[in-house]
C-alpha positions in Angstrom: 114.3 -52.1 27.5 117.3 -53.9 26.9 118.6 -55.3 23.4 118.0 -58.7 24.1 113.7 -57.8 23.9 114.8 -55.3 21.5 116.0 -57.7 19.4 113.4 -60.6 19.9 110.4 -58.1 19.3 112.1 -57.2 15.7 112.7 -60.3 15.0 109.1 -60.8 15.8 108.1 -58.3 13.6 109.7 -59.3 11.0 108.2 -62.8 10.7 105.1 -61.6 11.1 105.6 -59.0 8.1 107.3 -62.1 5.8 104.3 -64.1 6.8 101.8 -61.3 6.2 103.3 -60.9 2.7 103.5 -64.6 2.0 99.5 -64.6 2.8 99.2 -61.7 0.2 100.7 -63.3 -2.2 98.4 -66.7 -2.0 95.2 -64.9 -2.0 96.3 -62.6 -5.3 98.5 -65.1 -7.1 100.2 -63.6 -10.4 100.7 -66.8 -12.7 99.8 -67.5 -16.4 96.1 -68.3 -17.2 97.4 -71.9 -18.0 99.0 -72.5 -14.7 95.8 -71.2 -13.1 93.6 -73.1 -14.9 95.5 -76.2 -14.2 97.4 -75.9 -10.8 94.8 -73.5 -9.1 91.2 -74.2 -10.7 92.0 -77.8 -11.5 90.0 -76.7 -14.8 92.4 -78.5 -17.3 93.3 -81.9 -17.8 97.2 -81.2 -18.9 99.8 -79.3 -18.8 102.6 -77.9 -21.0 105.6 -75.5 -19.1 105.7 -71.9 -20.5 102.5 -72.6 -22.4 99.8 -70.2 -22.7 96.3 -70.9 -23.7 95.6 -68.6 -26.4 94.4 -70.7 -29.9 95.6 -70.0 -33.1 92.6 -69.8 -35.5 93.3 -72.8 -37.8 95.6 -74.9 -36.1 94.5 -78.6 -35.6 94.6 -79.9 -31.9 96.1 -83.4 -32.3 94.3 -85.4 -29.8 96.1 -88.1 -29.9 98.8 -86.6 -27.5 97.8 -84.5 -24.6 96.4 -80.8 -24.9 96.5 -78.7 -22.6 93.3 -77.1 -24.0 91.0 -80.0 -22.7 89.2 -79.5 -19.7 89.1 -81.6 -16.8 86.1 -83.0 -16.6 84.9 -85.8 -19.0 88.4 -86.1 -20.9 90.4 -90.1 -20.5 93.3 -89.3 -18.8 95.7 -90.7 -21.4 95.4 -90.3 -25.3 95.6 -93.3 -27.4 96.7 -93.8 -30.8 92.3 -93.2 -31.7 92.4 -89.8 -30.1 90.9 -89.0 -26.6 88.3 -90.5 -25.4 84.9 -88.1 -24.2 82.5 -89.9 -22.1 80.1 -87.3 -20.2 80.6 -83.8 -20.0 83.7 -82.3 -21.1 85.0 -79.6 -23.3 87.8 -77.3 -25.0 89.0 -74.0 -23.1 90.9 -71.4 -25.2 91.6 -67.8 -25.7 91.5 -66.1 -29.0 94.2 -63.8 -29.6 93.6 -60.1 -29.6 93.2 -59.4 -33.3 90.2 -61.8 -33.2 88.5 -59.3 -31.0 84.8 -59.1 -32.3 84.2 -62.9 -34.0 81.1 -63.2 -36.3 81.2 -67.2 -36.3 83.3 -69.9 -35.0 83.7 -73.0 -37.4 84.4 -76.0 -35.1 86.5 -79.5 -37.4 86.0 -82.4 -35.8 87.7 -86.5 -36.5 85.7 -88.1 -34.0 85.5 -92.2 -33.5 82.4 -93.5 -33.0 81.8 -97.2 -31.6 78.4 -96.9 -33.0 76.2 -95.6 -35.7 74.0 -93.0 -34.5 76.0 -91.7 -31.0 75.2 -88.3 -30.2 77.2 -85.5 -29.3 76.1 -82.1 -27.8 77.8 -79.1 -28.3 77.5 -76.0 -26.6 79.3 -72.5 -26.6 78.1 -70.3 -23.7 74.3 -70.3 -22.5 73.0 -69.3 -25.8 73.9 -72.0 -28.3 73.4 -75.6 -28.0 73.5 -77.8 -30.9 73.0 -82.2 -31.0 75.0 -83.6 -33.8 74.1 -87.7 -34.8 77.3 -89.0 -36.1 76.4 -91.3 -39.1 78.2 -93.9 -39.1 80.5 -96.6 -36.8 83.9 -95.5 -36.8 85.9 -92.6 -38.7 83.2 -89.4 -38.8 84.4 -85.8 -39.7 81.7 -83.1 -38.5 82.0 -79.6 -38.9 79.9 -77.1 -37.4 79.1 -73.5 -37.8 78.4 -71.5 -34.3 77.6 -68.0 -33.4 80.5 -66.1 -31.8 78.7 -63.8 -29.9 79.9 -64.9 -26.7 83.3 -65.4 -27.2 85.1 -63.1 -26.3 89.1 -62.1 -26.9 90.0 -61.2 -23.1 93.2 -62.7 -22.5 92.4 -62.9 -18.5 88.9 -64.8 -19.7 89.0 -68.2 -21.2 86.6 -69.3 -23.5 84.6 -72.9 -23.1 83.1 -74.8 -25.9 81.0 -77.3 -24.2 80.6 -80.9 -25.7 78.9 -84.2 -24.0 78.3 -87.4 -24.8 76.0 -90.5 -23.9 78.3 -92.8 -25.2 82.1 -92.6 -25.2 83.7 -91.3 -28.0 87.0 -90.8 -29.4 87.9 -87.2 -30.3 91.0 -87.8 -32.9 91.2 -84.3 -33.6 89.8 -80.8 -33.3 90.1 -77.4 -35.3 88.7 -73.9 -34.3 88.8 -71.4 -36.8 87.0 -68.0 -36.4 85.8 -65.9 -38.8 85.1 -62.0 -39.0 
């Protein structure tokens, strides 16, 4: 064998090991749950650089700028100065952080704009709990809701989903999880 083939079979192998690798790497990617959820799922509506998705019990999500805690589905694609709008199925993914491991309830703060009197929203958190809430009133309505936790769940790998759908389109203003043990 001379070095010419010598040459030309290791370069041969060599390629095929890079490429081998290369198709490794895109069946087990290693990125953030954020970048997954958004880049690879196509899960999340937006996304923030360097951002994780793990919720800070408390903290408001202002919905009139974009979150990348909104999920893909059902969410306008830009906020207004009213919030975001919901029409359809939509909902929140998050990921509590692991000193909220065993949650007894989740209390869910919502500024939602209403067009009309009487617009329904649906809320759901896993397949156990479903809840309707009527909003009262035409415009500004602040709902608060008290949900079992029992399927959340405080695996950093495993987002949460809190489910919420609407008839009519609404405008979500503002949203705050807090979770209580």
């Amino acid at each position: 064998m001379t070095y010419k083939k010598l040459g030309f079979l290791t370069a041969i192998l060599a390629l095929s090991g890079f490429y081998l690798y290369t198709l490794y790497l895109a069946a087990h990617p290693n990125v953030s749950l954020a970048y997954k959820l958004y880049y690879l799922e196509g899960k999340t509506r937006f996304w923030e650089h360097n951002s994780s998705m793990t919720y800070q019990s408390g903290n408001e999500l202002n919905l009139t700028k974009p979150s990348r805690f909104l999920s893909s589905e059902g969410w306008a694609k830009k906020p207004s100065a009213e919030g975001t709008e919901l029409s359809g199925k939509g909902g929140v993914y998050f990921v509590l952080p692991k000193q909220l491991a065993n949650p007894d309830q989740l209390t869910v703060q919502a500024r939602i704009n209403s067009p009309e009197a009487g617009a329904l929203l649906n809320v759901a958190l896993g397949a156990d709990f479903t809840t309707t809430v009527k909003l009262a009133k035409a415009g500004m309505n602040e709902i608060l809701l008290h949900l079992p936790a029992a399927s959340l769940t405080a695996d950093p790998k495993q987002p949460n989903y809190l489910a919420l759908s609407a008839p009519t389109p609404l405008n979500v203003q503002s949203l705050r999880l807090t979770v209580a043990q």
